[in-house]
N, CA and C atoms of all chains as a GROMACS GRO file, in nm:
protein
  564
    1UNK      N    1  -0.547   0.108   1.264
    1UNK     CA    2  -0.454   0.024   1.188
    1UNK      C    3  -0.356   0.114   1.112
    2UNK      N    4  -0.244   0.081   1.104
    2UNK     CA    5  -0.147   0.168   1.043
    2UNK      C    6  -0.103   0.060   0.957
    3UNK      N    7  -0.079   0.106   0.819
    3UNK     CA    8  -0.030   0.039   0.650
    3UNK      C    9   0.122   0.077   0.676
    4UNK      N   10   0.226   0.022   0.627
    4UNK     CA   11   0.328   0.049   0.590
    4UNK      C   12   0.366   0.028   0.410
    5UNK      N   13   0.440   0.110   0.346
    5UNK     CA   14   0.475   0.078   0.192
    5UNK      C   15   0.596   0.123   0.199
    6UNK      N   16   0.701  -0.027   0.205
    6UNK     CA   17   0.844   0.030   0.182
    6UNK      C   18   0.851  -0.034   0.072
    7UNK      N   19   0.936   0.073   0.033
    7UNK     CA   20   0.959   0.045  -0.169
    7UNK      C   21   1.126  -0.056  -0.187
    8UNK      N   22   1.105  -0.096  -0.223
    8UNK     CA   23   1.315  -0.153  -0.254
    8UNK      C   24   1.308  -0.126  -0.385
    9UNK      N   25   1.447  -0.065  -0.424
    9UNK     CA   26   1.486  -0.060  -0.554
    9UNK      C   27   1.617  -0.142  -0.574
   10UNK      N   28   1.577  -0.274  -0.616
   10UNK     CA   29   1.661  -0.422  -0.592
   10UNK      C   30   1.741  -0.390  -0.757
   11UNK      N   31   1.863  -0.456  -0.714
   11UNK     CA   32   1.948  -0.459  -0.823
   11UNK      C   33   1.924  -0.591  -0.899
   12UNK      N   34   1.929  -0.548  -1.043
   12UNK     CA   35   1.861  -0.658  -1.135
   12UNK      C   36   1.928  -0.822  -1.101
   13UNK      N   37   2.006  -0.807  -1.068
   13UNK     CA   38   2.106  -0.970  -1.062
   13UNK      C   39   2.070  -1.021  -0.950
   14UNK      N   40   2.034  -0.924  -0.879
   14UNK     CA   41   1.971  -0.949  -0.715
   14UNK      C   42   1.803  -0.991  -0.686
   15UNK      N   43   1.730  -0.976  -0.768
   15UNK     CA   44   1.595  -0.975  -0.748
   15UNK      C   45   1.534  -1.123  -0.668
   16UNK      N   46   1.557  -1.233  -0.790
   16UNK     CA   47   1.568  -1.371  -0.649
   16UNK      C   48   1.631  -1.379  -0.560
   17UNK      N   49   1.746  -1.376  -0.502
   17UNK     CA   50   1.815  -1.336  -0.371
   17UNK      C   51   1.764  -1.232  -0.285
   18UNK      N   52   1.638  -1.142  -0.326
   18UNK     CA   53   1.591  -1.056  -0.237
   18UNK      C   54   1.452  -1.138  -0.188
   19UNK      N   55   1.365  -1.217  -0.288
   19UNK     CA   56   1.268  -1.282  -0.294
   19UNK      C   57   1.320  -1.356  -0.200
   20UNK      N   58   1.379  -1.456  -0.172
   20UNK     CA   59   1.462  -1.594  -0.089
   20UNK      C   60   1.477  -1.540   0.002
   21UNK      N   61   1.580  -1.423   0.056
   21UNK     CA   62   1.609  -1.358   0.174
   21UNK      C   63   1.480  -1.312   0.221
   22UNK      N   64   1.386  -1.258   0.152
   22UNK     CA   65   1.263  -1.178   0.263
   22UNK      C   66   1.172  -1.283   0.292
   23UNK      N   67   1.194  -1.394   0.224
   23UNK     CA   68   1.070  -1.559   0.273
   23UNK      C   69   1.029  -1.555   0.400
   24UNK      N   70   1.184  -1.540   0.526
   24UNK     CA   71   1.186  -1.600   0.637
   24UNK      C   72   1.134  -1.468   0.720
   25UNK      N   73   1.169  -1.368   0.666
   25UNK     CA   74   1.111  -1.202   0.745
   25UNK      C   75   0.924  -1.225   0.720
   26UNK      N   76   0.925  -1.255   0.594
   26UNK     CA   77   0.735  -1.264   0.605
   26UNK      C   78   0.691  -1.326   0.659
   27UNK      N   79   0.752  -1.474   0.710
   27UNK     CA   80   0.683  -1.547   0.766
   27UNK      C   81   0.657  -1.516   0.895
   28UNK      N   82   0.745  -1.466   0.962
   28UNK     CA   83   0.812  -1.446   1.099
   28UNK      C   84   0.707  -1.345   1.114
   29UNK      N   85   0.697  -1.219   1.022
   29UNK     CA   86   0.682  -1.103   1.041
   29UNK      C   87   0.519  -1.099   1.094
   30UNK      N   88   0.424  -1.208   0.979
   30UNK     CA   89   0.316  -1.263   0.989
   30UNK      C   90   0.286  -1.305   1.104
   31UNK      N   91   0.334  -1.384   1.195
   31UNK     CA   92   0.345  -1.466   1.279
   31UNK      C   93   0.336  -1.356   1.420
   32UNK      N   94   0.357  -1.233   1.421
   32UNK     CA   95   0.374  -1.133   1.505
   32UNK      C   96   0.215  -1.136   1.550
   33UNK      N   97   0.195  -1.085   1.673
   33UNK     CA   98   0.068  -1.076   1.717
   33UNK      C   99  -0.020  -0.922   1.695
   34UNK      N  100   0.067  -0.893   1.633
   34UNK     CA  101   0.029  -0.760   1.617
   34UNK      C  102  -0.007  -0.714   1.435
   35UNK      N  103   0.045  -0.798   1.407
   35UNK     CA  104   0.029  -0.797   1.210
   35UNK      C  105  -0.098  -0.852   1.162
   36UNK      N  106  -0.162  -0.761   1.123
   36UNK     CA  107  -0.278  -0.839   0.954
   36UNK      C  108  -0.253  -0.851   0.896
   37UNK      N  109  -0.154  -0.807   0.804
   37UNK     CA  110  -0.121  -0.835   0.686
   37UNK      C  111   0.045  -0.852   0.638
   38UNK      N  112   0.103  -0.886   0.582
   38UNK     CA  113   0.224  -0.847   0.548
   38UNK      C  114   0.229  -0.903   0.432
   39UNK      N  115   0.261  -0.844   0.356
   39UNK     CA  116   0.300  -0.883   0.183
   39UNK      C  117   0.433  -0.847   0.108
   40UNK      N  118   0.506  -0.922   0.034
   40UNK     CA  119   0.618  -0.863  -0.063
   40UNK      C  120   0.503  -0.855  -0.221
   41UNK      N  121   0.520  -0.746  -0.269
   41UNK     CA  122   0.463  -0.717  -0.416
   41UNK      C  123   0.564  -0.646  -0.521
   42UNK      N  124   0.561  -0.666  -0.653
   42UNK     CA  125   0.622  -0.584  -0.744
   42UNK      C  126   0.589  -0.507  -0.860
   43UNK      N  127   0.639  -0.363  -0.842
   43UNK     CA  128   0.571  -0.292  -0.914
   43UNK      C  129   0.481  -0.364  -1.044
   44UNK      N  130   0.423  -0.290  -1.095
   44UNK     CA  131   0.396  -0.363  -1.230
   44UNK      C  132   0.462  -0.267  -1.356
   45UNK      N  133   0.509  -0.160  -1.337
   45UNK     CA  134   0.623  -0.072  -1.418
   45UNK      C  135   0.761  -0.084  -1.399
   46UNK      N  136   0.820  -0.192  -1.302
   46UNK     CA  137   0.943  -0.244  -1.272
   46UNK      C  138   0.977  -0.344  -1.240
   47UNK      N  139   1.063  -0.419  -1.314
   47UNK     CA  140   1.025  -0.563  -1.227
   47UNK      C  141   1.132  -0.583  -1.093
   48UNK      N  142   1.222  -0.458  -1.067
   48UNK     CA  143   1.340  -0.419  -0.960
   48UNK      C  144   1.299  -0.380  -0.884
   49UNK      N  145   1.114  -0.302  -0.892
   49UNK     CA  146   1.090  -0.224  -0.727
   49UNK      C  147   1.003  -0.346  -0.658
   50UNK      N  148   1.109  -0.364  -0.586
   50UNK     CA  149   1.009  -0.504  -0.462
   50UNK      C  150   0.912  -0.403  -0.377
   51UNK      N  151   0.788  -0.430  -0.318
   51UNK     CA  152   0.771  -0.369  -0.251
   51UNK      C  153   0.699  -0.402  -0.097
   52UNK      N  154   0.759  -0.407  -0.022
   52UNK     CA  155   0.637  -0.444   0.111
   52UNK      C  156   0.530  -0.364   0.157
   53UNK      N  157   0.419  -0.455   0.164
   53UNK     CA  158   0.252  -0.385   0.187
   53UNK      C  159   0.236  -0.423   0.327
   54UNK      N  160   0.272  -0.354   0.424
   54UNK     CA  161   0.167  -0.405   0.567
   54UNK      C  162   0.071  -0.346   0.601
   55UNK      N  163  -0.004  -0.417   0.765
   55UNK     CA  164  -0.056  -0.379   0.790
   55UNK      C  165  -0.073  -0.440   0.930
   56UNK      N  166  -0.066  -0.271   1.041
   56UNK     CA  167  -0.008  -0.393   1.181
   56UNK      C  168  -0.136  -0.293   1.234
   57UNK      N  169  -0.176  -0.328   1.386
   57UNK     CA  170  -0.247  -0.311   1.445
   57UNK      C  171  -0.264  -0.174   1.482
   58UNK      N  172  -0.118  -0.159   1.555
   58UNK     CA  173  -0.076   0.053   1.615
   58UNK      C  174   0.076   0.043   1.616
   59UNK      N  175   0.051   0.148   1.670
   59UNK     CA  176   0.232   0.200   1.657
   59UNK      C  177   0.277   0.102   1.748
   60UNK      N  178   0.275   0.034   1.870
   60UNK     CA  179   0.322  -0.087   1.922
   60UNK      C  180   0.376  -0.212   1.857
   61UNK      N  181   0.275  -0.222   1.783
   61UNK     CA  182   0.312  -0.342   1.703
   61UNK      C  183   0.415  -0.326   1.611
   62UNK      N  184   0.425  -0.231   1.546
   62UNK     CA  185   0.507  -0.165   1.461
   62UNK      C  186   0.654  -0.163   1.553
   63UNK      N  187   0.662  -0.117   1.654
   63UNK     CA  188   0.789  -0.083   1.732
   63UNK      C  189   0.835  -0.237   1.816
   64UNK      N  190   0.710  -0.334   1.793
   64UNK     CA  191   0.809  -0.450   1.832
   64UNK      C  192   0.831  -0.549   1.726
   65UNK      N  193   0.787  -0.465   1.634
   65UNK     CA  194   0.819  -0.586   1.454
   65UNK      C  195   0.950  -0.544   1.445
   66UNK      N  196   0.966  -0.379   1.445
   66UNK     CA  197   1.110  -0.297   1.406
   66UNK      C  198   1.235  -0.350   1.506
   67UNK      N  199   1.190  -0.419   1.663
   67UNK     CA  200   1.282  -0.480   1.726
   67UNK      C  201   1.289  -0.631   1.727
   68UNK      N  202   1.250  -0.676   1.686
   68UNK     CA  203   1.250  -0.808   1.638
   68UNK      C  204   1.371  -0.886   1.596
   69UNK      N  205   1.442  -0.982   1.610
   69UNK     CA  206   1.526  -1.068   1.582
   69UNK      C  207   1.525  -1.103   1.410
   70UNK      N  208   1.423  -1.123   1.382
   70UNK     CA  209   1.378  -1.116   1.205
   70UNK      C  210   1.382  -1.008   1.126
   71UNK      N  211   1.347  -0.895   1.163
   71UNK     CA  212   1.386  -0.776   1.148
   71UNK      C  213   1.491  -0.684   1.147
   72UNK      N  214   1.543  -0.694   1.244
   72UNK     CA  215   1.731  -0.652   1.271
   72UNK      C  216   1.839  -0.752   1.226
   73UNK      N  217   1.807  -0.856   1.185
   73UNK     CA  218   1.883  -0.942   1.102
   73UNK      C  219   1.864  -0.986   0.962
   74UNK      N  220   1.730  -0.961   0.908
   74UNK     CA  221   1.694  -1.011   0.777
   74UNK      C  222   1.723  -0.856   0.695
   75UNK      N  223   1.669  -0.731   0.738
   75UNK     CA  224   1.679  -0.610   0.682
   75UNK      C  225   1.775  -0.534   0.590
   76UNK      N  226   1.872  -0.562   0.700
   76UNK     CA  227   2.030  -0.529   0.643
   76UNK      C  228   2.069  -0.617   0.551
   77UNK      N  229   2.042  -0.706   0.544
   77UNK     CA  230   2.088  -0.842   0.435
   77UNK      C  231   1.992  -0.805   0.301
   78UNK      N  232   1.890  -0.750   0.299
   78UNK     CA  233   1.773  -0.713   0.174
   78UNK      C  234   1.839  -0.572   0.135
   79UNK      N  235   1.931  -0.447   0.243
   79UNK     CA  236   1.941  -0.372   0.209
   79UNK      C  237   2.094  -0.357   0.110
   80UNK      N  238   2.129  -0.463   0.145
   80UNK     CA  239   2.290  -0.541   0.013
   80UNK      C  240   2.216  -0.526  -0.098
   81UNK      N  241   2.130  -0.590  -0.094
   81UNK     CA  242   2.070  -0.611  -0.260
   81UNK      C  243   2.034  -0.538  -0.334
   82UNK      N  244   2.025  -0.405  -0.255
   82UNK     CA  245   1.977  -0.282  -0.361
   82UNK      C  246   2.022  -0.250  -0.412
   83UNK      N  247   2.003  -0.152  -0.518
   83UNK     CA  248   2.120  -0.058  -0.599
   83UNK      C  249   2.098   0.088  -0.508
   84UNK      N  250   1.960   0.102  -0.459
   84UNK     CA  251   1.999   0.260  -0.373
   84UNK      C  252   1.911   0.274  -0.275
   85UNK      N  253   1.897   0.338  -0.188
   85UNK     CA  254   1.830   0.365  -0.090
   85UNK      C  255   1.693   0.369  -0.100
   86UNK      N  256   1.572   0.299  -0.027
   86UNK     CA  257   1.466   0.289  -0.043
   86UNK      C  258   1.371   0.394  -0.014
   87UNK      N  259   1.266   0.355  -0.016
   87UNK     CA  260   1.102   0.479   0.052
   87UNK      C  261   1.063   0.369   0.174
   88UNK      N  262   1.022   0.408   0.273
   88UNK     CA  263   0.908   0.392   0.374
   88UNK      C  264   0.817   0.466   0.400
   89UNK      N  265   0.706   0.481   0.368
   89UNK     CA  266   0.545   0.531   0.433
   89UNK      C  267   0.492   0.471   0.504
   90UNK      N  268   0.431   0.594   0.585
   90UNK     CA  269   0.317   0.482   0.708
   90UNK      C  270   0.193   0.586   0.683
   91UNK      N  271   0.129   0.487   0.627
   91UNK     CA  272  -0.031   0.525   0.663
   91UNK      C  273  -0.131   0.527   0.779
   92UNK      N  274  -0.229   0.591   0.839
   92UNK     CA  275  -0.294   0.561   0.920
   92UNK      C  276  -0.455   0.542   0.859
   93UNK      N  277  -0.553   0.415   0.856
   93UNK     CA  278  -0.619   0.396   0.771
   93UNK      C  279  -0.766   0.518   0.849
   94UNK      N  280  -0.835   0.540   0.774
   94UNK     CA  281  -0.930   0.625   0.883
   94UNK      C  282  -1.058   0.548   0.846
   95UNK      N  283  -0.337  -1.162  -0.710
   95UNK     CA  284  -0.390  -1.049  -0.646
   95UNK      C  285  -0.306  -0.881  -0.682
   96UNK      N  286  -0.356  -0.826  -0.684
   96UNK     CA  287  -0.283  -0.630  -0.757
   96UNK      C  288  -0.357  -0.609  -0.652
   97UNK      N  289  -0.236  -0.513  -0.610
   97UNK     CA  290  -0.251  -0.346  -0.503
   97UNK      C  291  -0.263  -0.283  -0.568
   98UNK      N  292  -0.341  -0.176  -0.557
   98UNK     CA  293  -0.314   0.003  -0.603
   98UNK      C  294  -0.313   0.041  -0.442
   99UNK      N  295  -0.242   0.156  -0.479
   99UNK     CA  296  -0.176   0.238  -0.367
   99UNK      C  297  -0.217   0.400  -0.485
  100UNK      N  298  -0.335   0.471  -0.418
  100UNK     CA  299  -0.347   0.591  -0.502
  100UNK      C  300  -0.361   0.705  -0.402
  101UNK      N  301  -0.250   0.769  -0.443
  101UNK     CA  302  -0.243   0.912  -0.366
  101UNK      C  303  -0.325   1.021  -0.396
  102UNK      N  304  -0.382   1.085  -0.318
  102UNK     CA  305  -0.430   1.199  -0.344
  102UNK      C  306  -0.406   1.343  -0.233
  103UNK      N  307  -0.349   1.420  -0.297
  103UNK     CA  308  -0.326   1.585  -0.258
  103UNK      C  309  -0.373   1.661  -0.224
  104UNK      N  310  -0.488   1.617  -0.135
  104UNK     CA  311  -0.643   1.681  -0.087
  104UNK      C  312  -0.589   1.859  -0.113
  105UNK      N  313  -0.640   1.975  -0.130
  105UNK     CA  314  -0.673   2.105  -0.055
  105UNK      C  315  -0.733   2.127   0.110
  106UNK      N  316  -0.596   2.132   0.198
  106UNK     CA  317  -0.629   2.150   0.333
  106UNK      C  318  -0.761   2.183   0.362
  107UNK      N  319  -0.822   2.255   0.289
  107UNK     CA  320  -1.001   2.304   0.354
  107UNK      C  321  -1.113   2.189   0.278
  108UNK      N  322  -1.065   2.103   0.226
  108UNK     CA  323  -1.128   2.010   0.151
  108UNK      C  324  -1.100   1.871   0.184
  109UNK      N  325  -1.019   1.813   0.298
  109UNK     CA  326  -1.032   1.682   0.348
  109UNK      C  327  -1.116   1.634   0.417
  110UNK      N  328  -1.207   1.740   0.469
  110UNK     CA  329  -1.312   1.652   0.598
  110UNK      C  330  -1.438   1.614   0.432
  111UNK      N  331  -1.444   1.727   0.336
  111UNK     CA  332  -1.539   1.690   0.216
  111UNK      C  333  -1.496   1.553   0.121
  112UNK      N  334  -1.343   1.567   0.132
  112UNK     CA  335  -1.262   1.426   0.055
  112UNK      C  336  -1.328   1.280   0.127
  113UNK      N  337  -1.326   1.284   0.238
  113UNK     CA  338  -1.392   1.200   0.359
  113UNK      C  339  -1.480   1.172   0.337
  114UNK      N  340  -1.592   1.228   0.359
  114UNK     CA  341  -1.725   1.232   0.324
  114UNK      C  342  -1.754   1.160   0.177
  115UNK      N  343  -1.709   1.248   0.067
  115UNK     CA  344  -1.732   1.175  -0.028
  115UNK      C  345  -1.702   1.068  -0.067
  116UNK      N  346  -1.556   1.004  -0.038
  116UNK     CA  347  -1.491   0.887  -0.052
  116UNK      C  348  -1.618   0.784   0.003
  117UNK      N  349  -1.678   0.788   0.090
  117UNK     CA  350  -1.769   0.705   0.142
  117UNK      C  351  -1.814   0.630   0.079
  118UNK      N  352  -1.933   0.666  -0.031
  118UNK     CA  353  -1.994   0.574  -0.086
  118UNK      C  354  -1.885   0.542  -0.209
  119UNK      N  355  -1.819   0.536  -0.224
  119UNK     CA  356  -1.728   0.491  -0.322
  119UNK      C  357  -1.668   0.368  -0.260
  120UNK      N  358  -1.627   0.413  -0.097
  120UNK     CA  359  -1.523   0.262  -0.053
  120UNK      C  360  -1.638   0.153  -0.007
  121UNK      N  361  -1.780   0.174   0.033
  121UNK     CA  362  -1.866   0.087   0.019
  121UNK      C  363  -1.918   0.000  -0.048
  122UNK      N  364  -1.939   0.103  -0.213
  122UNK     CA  365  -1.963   0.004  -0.304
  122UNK      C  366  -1.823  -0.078  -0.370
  123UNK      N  367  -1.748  -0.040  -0.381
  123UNK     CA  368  -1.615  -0.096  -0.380
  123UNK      C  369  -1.601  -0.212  -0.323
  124UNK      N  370  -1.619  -0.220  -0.216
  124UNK     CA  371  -1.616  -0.340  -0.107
  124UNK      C  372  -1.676  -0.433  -0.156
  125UNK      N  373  -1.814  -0.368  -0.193
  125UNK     CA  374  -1.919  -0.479  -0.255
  125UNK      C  375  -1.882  -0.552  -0.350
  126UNK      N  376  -1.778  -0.487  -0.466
  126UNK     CA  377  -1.746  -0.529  -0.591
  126UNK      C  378  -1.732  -0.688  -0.588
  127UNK      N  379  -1.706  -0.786  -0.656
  127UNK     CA  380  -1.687  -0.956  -0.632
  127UNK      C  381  -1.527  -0.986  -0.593
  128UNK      N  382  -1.487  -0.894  -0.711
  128UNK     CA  383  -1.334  -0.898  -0.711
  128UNK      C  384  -1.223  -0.834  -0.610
  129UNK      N  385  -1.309  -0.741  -0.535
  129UNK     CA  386  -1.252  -0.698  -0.407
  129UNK      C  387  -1.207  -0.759  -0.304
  130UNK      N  388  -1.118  -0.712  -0.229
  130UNK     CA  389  -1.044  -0.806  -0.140
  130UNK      C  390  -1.033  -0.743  -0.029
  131UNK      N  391  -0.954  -0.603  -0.026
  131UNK     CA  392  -1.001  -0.496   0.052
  131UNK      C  393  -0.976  -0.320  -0.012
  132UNK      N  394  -1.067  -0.244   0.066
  132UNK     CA  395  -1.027  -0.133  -0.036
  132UNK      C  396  -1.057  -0.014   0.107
  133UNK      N  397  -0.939   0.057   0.150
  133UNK     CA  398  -0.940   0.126   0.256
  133UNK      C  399  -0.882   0.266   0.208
  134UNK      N  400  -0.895   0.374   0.286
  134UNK     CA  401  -0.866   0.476   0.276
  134UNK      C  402  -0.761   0.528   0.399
  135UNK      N  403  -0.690   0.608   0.366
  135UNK     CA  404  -0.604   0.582   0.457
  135UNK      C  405  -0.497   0.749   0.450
  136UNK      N  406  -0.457   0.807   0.609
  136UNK     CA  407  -0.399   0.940   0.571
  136UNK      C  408  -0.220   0.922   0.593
  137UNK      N  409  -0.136   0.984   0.542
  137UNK     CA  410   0.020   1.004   0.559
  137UNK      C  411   0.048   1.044   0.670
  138UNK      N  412   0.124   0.938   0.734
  138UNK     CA  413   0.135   1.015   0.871
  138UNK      C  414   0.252   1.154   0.901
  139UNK      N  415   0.288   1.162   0.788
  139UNK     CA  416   0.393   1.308   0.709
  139UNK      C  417   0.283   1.371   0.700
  140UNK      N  418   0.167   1.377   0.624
  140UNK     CA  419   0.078   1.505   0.559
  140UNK      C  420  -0.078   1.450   0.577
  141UNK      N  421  -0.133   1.540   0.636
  141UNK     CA  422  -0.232   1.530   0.660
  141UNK      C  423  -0.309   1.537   0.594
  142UNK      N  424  -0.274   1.624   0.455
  142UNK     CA  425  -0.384   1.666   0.321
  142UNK      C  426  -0.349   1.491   0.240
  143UNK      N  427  -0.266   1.452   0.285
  143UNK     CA  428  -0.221   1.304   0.170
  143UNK      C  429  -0.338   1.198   0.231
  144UNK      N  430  -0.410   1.187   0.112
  144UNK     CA  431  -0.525   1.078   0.204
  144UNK      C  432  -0.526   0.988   0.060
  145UNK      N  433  -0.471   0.871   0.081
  145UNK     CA  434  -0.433   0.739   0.008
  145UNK      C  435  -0.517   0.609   0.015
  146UNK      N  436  -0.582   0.582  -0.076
  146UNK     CA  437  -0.658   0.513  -0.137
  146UNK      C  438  -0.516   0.337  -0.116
  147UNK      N  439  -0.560   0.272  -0.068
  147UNK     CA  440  -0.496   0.099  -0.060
  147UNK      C  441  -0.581   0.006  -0.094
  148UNK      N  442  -0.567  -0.022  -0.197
  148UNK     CA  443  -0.670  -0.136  -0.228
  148UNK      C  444  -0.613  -0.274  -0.287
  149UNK      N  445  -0.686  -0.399  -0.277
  149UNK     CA  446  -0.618  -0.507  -0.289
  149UNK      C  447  -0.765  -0.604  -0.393
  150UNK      N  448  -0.719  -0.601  -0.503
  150UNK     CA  449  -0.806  -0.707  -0.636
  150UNK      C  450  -0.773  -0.848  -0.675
  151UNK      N  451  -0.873  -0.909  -0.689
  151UNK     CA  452  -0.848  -1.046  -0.761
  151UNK      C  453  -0.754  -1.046  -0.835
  152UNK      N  454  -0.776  -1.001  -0.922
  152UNK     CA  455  -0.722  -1.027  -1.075
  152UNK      C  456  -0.731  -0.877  -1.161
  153UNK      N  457  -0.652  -0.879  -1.272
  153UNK     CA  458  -0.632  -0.723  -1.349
  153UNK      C  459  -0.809  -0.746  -1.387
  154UNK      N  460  -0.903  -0.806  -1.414
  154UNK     CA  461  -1.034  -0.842  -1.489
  154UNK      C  462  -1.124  -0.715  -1.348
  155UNK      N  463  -1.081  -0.799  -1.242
  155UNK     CA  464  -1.182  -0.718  -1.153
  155UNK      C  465  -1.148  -0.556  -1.124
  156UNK      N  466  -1.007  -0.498  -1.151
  156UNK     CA  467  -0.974  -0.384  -1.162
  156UNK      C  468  -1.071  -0.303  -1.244
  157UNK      N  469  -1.044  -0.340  -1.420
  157UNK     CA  470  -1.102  -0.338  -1.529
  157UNK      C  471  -1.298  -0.299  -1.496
  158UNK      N  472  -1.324  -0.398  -1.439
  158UNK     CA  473  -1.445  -0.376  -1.380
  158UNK      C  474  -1.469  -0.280  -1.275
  159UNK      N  475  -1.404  -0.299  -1.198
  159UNK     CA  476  -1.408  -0.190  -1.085
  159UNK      C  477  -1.406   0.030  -1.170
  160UNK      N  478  -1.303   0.005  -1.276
  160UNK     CA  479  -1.274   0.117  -1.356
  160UNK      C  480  -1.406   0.171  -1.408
  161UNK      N  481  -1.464   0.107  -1.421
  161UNK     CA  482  -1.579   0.096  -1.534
  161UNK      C  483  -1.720   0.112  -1.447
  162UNK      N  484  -1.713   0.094  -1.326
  162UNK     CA  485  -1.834   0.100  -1.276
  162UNK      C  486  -1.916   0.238  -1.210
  163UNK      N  487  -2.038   0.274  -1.194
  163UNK     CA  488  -2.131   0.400  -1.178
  163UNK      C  489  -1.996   0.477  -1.102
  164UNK      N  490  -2.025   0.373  -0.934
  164UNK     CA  491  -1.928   0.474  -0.857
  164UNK      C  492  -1.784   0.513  -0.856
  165UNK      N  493  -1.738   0.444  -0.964
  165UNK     CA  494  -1.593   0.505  -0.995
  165UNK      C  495  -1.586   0.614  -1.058
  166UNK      N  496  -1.683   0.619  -1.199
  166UNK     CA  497  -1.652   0.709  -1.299
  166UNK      C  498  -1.764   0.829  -1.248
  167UNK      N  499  -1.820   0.792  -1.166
  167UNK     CA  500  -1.873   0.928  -1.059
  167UNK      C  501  -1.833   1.012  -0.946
  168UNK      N  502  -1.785   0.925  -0.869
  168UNK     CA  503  -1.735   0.998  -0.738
  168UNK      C  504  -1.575   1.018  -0.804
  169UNK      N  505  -1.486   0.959  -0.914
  169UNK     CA  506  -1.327   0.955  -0.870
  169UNK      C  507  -1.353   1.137  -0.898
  170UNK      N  508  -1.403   1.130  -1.026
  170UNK     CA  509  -1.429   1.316  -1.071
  170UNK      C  510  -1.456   1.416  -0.937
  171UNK      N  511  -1.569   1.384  -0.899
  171UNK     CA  512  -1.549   1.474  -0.726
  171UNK      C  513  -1.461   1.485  -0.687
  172UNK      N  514  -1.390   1.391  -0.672
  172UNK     CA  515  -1.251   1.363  -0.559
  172UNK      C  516  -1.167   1.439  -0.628
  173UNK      N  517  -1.114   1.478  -0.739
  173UNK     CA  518  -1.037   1.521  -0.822
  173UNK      C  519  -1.057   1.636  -0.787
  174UNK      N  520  -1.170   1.694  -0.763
  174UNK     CA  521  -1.209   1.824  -0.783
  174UNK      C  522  -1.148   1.901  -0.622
  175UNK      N  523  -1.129   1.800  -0.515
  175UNK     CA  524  -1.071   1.851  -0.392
  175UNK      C  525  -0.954   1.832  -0.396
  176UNK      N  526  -0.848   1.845  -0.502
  176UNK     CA  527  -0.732   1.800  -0.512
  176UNK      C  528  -0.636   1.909  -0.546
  177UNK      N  529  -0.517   1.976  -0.486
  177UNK     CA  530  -0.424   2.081  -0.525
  177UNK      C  531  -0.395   2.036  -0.622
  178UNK      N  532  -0.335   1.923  -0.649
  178UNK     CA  533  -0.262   1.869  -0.779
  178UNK      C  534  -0.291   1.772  -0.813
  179UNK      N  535  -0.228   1.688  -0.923
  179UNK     CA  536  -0.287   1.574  -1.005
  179UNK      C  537  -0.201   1.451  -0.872
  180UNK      N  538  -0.326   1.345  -0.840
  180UNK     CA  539  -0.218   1.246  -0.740
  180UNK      C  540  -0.138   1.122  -0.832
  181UNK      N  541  -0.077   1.015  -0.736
  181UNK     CA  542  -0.015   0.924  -0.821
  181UNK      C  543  -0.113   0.787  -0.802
  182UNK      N  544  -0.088   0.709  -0.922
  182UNK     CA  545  -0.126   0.574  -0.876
  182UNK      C  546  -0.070   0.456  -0.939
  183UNK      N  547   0.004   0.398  -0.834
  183UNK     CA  548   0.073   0.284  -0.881
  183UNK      C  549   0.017   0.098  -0.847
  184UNK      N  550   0.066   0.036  -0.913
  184UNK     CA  551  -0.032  -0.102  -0.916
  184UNK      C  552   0.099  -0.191  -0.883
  185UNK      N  553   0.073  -0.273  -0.784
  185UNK     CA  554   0.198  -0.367  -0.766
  185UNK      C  555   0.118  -0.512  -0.748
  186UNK      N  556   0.152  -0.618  -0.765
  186UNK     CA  557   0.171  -0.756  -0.812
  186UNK      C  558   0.208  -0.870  -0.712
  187UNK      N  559   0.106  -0.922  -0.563
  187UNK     CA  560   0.149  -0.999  -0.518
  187UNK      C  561   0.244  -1.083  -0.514
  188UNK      N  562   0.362  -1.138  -0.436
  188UNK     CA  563   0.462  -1.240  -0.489
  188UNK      C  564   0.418  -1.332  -0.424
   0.00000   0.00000   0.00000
């Protein structure tokens, strides 16, 4: 199983408009046959760092979430809302 | 539900011992009431980065979890296989 933790550092005026915009990516994202988990969470030292928690099966699953119709269209629209460039990690759980 | 996401900086000759020991820690962990899931997990950047993902009821079962034999026993071990001090951050289901 491989975790993903991408961080957003959402601009304060933006924070519900990032919540609303990522609704339809989690659901979708969930819905993948390859996902256990998918979560939006926020720091608890920020209330601007959104953060997504996954958790997909293998690198497959991962490379057909990243090509996805929900994904290549919802992404870029979450990445407006930031004030700066995010983090992505991938874990591999052992 | 709270994530922690806790990093740790293993010493390259000290991850297969980080491993090992983590064991009975993510067992009884599991056991805890308030647990949801609690996995261990390596950077797929760094191999010495072996990251603790865990997912709690409520801040109460954290609190508890802090407080219990195998925390305030094994986290000290674990510390002790560590180049540097790691991070740990807590984020907030949406």
């Amino acid at each position: 199983m491989i975790k993903i933790v991408a961080k957003n550092y959402v601009k304060p005026e933006c924070v519900q408009a990032f919540k609303d915009t990522a609704k339809e990516l989690i659901e979708k994202s969930r819905a993948e046959e390859g996902n256990i988990f998918y979560t939006l969470n926020v720091s608890v030292n920020d209330p601007n760092t959104l953060v997504f928690i996954e958790n997909w099966k293998d690198q497959a699953a991962i490379e057909s979430h990243n090509k996805s119709e929900h994904f290549t269209g919802i992404v870029p629209k979450l990445g407006q809302l930031c004030a700066r460039e995010g983090e992505v990690e991938l874990f591999v759980e052992i």
